[in-house]
FIMARNU-150090 format. One line per field, with one value per residue: residue in three letters; x, y, z of N, C-alpha, C in turn; residue number from 1. Coordinates in steps of 0.001 Angstrom, whole numbers, plus 500000, padded with zeros to 6 digits. Example, Ala and Ser with C-alpha at 12.3 -4.5 7.8 and 13.67 -1.06 7.14 Angstrom:
BEGIN
residu <- ala	ser
n.x <- 513190	512850
n.y <- 494310	497750
n.z <- 507800	507080
ca.x <- 512300	513670
ca.y <- 495500	498940
ca.z <- 507800	507140
c.x <- 513200	512900
c.y <- 496700	500030
c.z <- 507800	507870
num <- 1	2
END
This chain:
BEGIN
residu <- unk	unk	unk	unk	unk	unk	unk	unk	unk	unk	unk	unk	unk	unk	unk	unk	unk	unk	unk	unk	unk	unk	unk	unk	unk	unk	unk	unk	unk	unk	unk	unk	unk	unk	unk	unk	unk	unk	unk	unk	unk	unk	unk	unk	unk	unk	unk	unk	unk	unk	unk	unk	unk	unk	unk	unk	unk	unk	unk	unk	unk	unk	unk	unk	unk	unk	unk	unk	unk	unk	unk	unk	unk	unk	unk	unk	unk	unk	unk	unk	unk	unk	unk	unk	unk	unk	unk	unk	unk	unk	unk	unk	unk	unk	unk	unk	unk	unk	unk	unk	unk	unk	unk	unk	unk	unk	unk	unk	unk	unk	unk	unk	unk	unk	unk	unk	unk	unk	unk	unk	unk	unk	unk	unk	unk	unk	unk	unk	unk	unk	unk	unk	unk	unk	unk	unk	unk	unk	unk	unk	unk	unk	unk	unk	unk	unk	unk	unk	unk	unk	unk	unk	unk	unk	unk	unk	unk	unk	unk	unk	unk	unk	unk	unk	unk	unk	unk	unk	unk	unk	unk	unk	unk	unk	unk	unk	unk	unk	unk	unk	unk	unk	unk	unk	unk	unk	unk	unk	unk	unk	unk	unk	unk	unk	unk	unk	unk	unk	unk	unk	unk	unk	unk	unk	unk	unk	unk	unk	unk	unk	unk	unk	unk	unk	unk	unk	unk	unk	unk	unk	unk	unk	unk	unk	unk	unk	unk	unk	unk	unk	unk	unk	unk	unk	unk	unk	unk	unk	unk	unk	unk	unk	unk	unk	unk	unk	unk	unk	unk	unk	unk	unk	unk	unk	unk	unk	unk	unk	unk	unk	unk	unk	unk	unk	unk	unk	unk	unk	unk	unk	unk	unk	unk	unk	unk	unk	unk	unk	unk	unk	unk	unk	unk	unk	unk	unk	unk	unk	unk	unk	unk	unk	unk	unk	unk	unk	unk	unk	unk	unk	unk	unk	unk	unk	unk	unk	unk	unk	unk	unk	unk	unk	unk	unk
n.x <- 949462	946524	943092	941169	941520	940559	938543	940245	943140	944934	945267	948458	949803	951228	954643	955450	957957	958697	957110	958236	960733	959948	959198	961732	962040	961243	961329	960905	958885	957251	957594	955730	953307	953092	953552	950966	948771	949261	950259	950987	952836	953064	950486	949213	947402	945961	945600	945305	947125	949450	952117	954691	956881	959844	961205	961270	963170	961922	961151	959308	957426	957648	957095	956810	954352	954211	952368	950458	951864	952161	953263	953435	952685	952686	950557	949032	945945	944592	943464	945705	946643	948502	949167	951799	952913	955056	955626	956292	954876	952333	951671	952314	950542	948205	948824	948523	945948	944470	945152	944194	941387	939667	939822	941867	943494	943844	945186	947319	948062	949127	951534	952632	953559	954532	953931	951798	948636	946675	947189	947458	945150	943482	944700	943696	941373	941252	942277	940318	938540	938874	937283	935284	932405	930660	928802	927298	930093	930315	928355	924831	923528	922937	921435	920928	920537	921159	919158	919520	919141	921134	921807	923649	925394	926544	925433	923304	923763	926145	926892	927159	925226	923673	923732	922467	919623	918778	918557	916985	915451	916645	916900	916247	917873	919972	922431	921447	922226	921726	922545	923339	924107	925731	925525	926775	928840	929897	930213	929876	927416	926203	925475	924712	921495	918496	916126	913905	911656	909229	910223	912415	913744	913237	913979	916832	917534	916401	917939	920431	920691	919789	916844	915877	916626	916874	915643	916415	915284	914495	911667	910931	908681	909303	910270	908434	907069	909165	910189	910906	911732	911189	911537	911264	912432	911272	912388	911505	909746	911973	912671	915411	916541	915225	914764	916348	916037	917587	919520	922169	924792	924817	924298	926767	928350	927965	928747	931421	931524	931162	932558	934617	933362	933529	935487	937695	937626	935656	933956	932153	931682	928337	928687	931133	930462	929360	931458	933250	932103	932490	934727	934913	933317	934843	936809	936313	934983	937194	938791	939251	941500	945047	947736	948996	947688	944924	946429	946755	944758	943382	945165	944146	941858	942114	942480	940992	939875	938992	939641	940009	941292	940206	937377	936692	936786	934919
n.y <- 237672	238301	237334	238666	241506	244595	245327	244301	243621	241316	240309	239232	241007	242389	244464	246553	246134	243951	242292	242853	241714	238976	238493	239121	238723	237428	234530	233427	234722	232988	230171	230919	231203	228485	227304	227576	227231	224381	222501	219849	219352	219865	220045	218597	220932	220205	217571	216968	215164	214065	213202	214374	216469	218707	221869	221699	222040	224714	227904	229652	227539	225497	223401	219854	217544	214125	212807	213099	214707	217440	220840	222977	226028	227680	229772	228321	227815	229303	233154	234105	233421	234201	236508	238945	239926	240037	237624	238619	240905	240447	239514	241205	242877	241733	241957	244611	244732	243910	244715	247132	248554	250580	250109	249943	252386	252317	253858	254139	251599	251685	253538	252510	250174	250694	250182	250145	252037	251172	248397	248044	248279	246614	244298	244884	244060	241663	240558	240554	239282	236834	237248	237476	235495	235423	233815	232754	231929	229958	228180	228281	231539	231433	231622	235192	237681	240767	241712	244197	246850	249303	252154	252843	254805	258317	261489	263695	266187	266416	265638	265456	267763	266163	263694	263850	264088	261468	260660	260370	261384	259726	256441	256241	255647	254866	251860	249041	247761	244632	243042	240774	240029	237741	238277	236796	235850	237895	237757	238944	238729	239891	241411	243124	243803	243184	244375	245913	244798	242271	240062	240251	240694	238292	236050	236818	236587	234455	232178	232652	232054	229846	228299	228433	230718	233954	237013	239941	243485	246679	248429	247866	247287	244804	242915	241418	239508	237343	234091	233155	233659	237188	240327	244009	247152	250649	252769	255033	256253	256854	254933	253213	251524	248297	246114	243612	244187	245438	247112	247739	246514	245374	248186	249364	247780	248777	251455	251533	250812	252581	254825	253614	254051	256761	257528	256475	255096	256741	256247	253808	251673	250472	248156	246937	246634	243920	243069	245061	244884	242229	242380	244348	242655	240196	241208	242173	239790	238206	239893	238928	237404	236487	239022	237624	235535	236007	236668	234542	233297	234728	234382	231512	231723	232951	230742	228875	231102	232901	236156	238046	241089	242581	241241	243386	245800	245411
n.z <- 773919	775650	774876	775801	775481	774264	771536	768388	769667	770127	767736	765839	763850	760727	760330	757652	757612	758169	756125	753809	754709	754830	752484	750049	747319	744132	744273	746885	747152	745600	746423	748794	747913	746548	748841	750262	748700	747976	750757	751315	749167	745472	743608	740451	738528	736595	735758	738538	739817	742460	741956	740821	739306	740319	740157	737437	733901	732834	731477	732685	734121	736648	737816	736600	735432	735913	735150	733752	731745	731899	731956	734823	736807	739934	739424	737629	736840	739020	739766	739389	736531	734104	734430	734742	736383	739127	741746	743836	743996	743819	746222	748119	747387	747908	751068	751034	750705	752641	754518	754897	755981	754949	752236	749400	746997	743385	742493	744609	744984	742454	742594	745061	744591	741966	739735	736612	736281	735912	735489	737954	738704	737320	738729	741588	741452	740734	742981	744602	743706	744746	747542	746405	746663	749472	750585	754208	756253	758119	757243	757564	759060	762632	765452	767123	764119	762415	759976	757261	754427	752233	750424	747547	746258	744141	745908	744223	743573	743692	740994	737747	735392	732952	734570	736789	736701	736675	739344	742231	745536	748314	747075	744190	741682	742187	743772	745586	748229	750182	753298	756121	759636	761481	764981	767282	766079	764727	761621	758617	755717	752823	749646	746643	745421	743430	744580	746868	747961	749442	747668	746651	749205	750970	750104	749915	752967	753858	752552	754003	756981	759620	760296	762573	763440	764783	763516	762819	761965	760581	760298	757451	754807	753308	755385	756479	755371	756379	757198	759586	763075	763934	764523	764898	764439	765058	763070	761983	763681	765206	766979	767658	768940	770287	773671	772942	770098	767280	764798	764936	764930	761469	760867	761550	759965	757291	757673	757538	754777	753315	754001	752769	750197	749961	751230	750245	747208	746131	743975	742655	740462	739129	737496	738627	741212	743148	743883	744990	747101	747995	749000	751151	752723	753281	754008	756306	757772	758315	759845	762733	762686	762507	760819	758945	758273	757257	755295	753797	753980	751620	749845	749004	748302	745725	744303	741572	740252	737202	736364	733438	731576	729824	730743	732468	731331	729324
ca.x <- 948575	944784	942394	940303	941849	939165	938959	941395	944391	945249	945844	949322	950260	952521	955018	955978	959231	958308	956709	959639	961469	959293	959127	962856	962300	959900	961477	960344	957212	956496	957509	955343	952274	952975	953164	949789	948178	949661	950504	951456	953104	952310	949325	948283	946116	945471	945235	945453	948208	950350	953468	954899	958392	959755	962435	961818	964065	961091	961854	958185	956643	958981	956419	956230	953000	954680	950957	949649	953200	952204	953982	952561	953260	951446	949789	948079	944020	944436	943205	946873	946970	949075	949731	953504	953291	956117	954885	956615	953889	951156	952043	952615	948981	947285	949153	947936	944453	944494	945020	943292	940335	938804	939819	943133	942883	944503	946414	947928	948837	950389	952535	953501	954129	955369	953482	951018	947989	945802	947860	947187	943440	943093	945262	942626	939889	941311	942392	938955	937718	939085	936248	933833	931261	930331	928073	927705	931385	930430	927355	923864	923854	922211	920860	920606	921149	920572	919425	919450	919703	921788	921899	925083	925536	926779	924876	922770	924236	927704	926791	927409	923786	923589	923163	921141	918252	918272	919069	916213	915605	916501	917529	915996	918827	921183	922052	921071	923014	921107	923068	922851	924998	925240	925923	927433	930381	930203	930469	928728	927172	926085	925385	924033	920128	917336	915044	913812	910844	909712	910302	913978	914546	913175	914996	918295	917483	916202	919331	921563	919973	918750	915386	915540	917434	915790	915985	915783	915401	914002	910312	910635	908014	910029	910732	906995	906869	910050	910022	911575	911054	911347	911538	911777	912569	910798	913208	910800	909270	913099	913065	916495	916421	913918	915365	917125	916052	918362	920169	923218	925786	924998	924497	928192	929464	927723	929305	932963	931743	930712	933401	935437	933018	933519	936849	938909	937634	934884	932806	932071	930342	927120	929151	931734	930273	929078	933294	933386	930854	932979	936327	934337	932760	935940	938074	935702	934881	938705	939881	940182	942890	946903	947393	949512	946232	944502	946995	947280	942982	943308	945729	943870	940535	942325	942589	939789	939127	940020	939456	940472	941457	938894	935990	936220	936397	933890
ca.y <- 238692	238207	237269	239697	242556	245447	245008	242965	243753	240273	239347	239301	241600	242565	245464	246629	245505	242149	241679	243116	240628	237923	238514	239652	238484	236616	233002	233603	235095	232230	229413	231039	230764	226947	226178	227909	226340	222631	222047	218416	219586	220371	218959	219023	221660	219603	216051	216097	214647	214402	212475	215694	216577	219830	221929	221356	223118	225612	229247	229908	226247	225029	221801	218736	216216	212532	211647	214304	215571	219024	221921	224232	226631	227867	230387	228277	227642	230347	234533	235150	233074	235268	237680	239268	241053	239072	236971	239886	242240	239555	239181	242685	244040	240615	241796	246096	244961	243259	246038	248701	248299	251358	249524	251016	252784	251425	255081	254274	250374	251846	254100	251491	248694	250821	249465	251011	252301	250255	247161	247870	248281	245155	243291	244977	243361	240304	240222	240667	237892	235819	237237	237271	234697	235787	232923	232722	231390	228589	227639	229112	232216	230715	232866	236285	237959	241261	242339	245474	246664	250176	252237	252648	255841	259421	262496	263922	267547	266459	264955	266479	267701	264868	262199	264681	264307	260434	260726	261174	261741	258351	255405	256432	255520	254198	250976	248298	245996	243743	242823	240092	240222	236766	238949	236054	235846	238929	237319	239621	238423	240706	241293	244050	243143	243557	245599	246215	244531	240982	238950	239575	240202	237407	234794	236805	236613	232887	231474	232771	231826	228790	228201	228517	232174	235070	238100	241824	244329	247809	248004	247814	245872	243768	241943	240964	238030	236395	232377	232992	234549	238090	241487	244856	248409	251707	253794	256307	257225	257474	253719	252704	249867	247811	245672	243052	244407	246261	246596	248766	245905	245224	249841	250007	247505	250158	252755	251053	250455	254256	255682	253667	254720	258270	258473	256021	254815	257916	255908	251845	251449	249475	246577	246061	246596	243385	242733	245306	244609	241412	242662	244815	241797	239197	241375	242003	238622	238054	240803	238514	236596	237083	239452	236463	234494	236373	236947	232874	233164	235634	233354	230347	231894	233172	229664	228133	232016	233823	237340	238909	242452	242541	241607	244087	247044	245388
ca.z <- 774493	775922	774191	776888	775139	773629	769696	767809	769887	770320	766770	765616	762557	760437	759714	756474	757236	758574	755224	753157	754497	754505	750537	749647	745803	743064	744061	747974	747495	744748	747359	750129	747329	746757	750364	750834	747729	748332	752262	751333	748129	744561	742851	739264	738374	735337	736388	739897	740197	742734	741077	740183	739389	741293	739041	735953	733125	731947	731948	733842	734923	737250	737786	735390	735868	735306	735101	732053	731467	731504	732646	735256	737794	740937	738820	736533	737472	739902	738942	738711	735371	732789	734641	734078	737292	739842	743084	745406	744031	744075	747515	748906	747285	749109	752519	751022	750518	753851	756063	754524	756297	753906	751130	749198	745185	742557	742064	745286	744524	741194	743544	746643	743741	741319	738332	736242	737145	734800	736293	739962	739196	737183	740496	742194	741342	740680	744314	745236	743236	746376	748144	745837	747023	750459	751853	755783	755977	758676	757199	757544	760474	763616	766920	766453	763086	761711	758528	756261	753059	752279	749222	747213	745114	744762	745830	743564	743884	743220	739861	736223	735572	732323	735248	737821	736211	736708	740534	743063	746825	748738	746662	743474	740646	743238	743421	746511	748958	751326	753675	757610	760367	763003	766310	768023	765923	763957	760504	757696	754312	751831	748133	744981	744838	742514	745141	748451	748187	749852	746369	746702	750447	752011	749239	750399	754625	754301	752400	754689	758122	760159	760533	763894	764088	765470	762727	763560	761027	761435	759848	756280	754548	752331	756157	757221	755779	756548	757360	760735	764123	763307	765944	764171	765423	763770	762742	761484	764793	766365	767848	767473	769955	771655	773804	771777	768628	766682	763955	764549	764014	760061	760092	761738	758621	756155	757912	757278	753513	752983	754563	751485	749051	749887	750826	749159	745980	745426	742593	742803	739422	739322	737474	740061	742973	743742	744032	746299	748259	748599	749144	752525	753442	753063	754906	757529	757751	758733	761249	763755	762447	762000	759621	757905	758472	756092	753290	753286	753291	750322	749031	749064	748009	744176	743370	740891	739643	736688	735793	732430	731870	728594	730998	733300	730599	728266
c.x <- 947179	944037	940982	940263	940582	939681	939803	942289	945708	945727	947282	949336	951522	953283	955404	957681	959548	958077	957675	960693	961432	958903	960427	962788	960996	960039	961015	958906	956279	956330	956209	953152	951881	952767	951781	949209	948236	950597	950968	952260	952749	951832	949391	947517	945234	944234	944775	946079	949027	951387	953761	956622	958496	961241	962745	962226	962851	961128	960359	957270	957780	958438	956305	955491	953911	953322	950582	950814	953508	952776	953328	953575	952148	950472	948461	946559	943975	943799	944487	947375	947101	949480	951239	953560	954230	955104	954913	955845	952768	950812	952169	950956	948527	947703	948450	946700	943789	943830	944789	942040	939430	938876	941294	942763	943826	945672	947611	948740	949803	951328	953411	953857	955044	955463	952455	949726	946614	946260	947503	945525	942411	943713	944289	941845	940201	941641	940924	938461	937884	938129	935143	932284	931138	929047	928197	929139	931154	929281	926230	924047	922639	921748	920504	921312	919944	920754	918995	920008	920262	921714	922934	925401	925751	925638	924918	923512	925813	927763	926768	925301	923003	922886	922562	920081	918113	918641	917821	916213	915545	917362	917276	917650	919796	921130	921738	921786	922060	922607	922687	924244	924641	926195	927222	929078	930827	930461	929098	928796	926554	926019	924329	922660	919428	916742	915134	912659	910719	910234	911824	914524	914080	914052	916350	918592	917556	917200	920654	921699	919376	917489	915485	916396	916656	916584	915076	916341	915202	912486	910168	909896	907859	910451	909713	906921	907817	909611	910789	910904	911488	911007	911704	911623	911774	910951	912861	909972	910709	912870	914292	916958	915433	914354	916447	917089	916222	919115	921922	924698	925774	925299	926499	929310	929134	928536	930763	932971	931406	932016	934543	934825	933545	934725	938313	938759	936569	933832	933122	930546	929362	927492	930199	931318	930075	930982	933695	933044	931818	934364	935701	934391	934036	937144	937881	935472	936262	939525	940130	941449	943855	946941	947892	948164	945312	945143	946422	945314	942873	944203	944881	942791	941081	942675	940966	939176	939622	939234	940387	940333	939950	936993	935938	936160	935584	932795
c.y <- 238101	238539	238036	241083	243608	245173	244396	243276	242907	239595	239899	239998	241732	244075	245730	245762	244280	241373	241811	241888	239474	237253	239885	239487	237850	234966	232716	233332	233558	230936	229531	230954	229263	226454	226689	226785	224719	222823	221006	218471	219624	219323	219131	219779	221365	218391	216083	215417	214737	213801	213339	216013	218364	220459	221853	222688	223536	226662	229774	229016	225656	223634	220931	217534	215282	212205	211925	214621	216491	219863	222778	224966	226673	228902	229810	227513	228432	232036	234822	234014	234009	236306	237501	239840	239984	238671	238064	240928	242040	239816	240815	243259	243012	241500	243545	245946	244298	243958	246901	248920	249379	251411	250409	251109	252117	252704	254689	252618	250719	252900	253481	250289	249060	249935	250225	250940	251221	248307	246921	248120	246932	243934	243090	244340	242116	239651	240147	239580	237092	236199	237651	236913	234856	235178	233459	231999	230012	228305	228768	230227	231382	232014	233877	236894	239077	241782	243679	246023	248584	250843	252717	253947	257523	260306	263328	265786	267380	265752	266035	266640	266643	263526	262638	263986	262836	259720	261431	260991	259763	257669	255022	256377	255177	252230	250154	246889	245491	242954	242050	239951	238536	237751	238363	235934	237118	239198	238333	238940	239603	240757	242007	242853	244091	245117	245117	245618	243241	239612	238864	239689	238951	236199	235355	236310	235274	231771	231559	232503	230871	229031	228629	229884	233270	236504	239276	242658	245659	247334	248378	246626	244683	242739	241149	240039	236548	235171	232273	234014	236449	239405	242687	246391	249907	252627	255459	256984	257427	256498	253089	251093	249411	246342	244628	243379	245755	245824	247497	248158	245794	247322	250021	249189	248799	250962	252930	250894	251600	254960	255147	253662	255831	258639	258010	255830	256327	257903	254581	252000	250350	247974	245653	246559	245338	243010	243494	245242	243206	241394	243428	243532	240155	239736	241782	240873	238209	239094	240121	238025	237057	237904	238133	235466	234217	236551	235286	232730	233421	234866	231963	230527	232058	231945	229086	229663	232387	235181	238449	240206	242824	242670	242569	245321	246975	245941
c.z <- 774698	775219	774935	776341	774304	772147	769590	768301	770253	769181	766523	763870	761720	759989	758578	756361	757418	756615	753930	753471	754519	752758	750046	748005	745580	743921	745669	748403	746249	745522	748071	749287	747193	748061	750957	750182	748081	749227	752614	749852	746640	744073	741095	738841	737054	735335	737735	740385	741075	742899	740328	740299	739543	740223	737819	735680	731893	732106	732815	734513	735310	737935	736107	736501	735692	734737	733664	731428	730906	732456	733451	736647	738453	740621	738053	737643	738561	739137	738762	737510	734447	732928	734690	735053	738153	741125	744337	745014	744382	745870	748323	748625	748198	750408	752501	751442	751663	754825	755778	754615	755600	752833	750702	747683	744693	742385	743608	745150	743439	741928	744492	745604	743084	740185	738192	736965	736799	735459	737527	739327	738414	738131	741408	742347	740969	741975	745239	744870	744358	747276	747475	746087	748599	751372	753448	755394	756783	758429	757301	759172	761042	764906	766150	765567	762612	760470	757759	754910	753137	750749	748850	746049	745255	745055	745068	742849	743652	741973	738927	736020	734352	733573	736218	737549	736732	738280	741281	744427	746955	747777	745063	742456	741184	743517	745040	746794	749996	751729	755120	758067	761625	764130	767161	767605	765239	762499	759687	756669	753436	750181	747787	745189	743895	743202	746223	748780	748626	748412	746651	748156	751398	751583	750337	752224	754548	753469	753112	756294	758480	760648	761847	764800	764154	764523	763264	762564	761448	760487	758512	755963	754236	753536	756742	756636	755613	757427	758812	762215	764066	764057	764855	765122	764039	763753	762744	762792	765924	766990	767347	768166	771009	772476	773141	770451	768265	765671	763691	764712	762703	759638	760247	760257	757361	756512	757231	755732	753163	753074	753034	750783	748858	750111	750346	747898	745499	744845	742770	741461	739913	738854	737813	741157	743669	744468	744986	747579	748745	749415	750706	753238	754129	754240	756237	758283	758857	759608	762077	764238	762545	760635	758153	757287	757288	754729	752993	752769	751995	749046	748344	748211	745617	743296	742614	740190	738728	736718	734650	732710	731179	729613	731762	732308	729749	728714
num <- 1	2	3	4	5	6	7	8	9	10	11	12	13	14	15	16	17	18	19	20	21	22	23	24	25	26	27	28	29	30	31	32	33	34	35	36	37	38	39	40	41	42	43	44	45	46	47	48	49	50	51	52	53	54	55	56	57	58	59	60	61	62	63	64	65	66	67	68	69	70	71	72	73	74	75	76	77	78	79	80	81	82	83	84	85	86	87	88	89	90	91	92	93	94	95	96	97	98	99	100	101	102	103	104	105	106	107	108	109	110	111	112	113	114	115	116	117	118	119	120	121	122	123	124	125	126	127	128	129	130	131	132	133	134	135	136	137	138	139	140	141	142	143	144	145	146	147	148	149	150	151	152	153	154	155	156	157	158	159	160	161	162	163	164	165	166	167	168	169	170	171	172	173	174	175	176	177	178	179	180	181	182	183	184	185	186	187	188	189	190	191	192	193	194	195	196	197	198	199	200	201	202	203	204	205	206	207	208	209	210	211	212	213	214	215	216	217	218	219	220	221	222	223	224	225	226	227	228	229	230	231	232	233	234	235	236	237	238	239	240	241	242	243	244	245	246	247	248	249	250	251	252	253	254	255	256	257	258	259	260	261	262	263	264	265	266	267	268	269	270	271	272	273	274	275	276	277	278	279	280	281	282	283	284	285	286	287	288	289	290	291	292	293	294	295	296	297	298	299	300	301	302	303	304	305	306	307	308	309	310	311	312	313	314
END
């Protein structure tokens, strides 16, 4: 199909039943992890090795090193170290958390998996860890790029009156994403800040941006004395756009990360959000691709992370 086509209608997806039968069992979906992971076959996650014997007789490391002559599987130094959940579940939430462009709950993973609920919401977030770190993806953004920051928290009026009180008009007790958009390709970065002021937004704008890219904000102050060429629009008298300067590519990603505050997950505590904020940004990042494209991304990315159950409830 044409790559002319309006929105992504050009990438190739997949159906549930495509992927059902693309992952019929554990020994499938555990293959289709190794051949992501090692493309030239298995390494060491020890040594580094790759003088590796394929088969061994271990009831869950089915690699032996020759080099170290330790046992591993494609789990180990990856986030799915220890887990007891099977590869065909691993593999089915990666392909859930894919295409749920408003993110999907964990009550509904422990329903479509058919594992607990406590299980699908520590998967959760360990599937996210793969987009965790949310750099520009090709380097610093270049041309035009805009930036804005958003605030992240419920309304005040739908709160128990205990946490009212510490909830005020605006952004008062809420927490704060800064967020830049490069236009040209559409790639967002993002990330939970301190404040709104220039101490922490110009650090976040000028690490993520070439010197020589033209930033457009609206007229908050925290943007006056960015290190670049710099256009702004002012919101507050009803200027939405002045000729090139605008910012209602980075507002339309808010819009897409609101819409799963409010109507999939509900509540994004203050000490995972930055995780969600990555799991938006990761899978935005990647619409253009095959949906396969992205599992194998999502695949690739959960290597070198862990995440315990312990830290996320401590």
């Amino acid at each position: 199909m044409t790559k002319n086509a309006p929105g992504h209608s050009y990438r190739r997806g997949l159906s549930l039943v495509e992927v059902f039968d693309m992952f019929p069992d554990d020994a499938t979906a555990m293959q289709w992890f190794a051949d992501v992971r090692w493309p030239d076959g298995p390494v060491c996650p020890h040594c580094e090795s790759d003088n590796v014997q394929e088969g061994a007789k271990h009831p869950s490391m089915p690699y032996r090193c020759r080099a170290c002559r330790k046992f591993f599987s494609v789990r180990v130094g990856t986030v799915m170290a220890d887990s007891k959940l099977g590869y065909r579940t691993w593999a089915l939430a990666i392909y859930i958390l894919n295409t749920g462009i408003k993110g999907t709950s964990s009550m509904k993973l422990h329903r479509d998996l058919k594992i607990a609920q406590s299980s699908a919401w520590h998967l959760a977030h360990r599937i996210r860890e793969s987009w965790s770190k949310n750099p520009p993806p090709d380097g610093l953004f270049q041309g035009a790029v805009e930036a804005d920051e958003t605030f992240i928290g419920g309304k005040a009026k739908n709160m128990h009156a205990s946490k009212r009180e510490h909830v005020g008009r605006g952004g008062v007790g809420k927490a704060i994403v800064a967020g830049v958009k490069e236009r040209e390709s559409g790639k967002v970065s993002a990330a939970v800040v301190e404040g709104q002021n220039a101490e922490t937004l110009v650090p976040f704008v000028t690490d993520r941006t070439d010197v020589e890219a033209v930033v457009y904000t609206d007229e908050h102050g925290g943007y006056r004395k960015l290190p670049r060429r710099h256009q702004a629009v002012t919101h507050s008298l009803g200027e939405y756009v002045d000729g090139d300067a605008h910012t209602q590519g980075i507002e339309s990603f808010w819009s897409m990360f609101k819409r799963g505050y409010v109507g999939t997950y509900h509540q994004m505590s203050h000490k995972h959000l930055d995780r969600y904020v990555g799991e938006f940004v990761g899978r935005h990042n990647s619409r253009p691709l095959d949906t396969i494209e992205q599992m194998r991304g999502t695949a690739r990315g959960l290597v070198g992370k862990r995440l315990q159950y312990q830290e996320l409830v401590s």
